[in-house]
N, C-alpha and C positions, 0 to 999 in steps of 0.2 A: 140858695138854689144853685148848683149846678148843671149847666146843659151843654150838650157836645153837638159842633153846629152840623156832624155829617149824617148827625140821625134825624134831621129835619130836613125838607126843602128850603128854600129861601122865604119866600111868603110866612109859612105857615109856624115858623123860627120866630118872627116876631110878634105873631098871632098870640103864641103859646106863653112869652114872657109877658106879653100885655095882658094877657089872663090872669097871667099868675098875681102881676099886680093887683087884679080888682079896678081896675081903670076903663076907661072909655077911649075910644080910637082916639076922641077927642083931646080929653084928660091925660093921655098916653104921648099924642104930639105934643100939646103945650111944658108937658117935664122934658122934653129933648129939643124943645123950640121948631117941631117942625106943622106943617098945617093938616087939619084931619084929611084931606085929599091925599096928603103922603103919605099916611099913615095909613088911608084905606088902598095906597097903590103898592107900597112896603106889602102888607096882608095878602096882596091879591098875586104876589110876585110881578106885576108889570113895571115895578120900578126898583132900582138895584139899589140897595141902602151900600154903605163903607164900615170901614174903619174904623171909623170917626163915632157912626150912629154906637155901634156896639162899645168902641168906649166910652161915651155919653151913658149909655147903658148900662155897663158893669156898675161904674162909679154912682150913679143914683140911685141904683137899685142893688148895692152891695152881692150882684150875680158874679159867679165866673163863669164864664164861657172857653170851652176847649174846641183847637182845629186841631183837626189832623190833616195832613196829607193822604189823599187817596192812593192806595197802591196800584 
């Protein structure tokens, strides 16, 4: 899977790969070590994932992810 992060909002970016997994908010935190509250605050955009989250990400879930810079 490829996904390009400026054709999504923030929330709904991580909604979409958890989908795609087949996973549960729940099942989806515990592969990145975080707790389903973050996961359903990741979802909701109220809380700002990193870095960090999306490389946890690529690498377990063999995704690329593309930025671009806004013009």
């Amino acid at each position: 899977m490829k996904v390009n992060l400026k054709d999504y909002d923030r929330g709904s970016f991580i909604k979409i790969i958890r989908e795609w997994t087949g996973l549960t908010q729940k099942e989806f935190g515990k592969e990145l070590g975080k707790s389903l509250r973050t996961i359903q605050e990741y979802e909701a955009g109220t809380t700002a994932y990193n870095i960090r989250i999306l490389e946890k990400i690529t690498k377990r879930f063999n995704i690329s992810i593309t930025a671009e810079k806004n013009k």
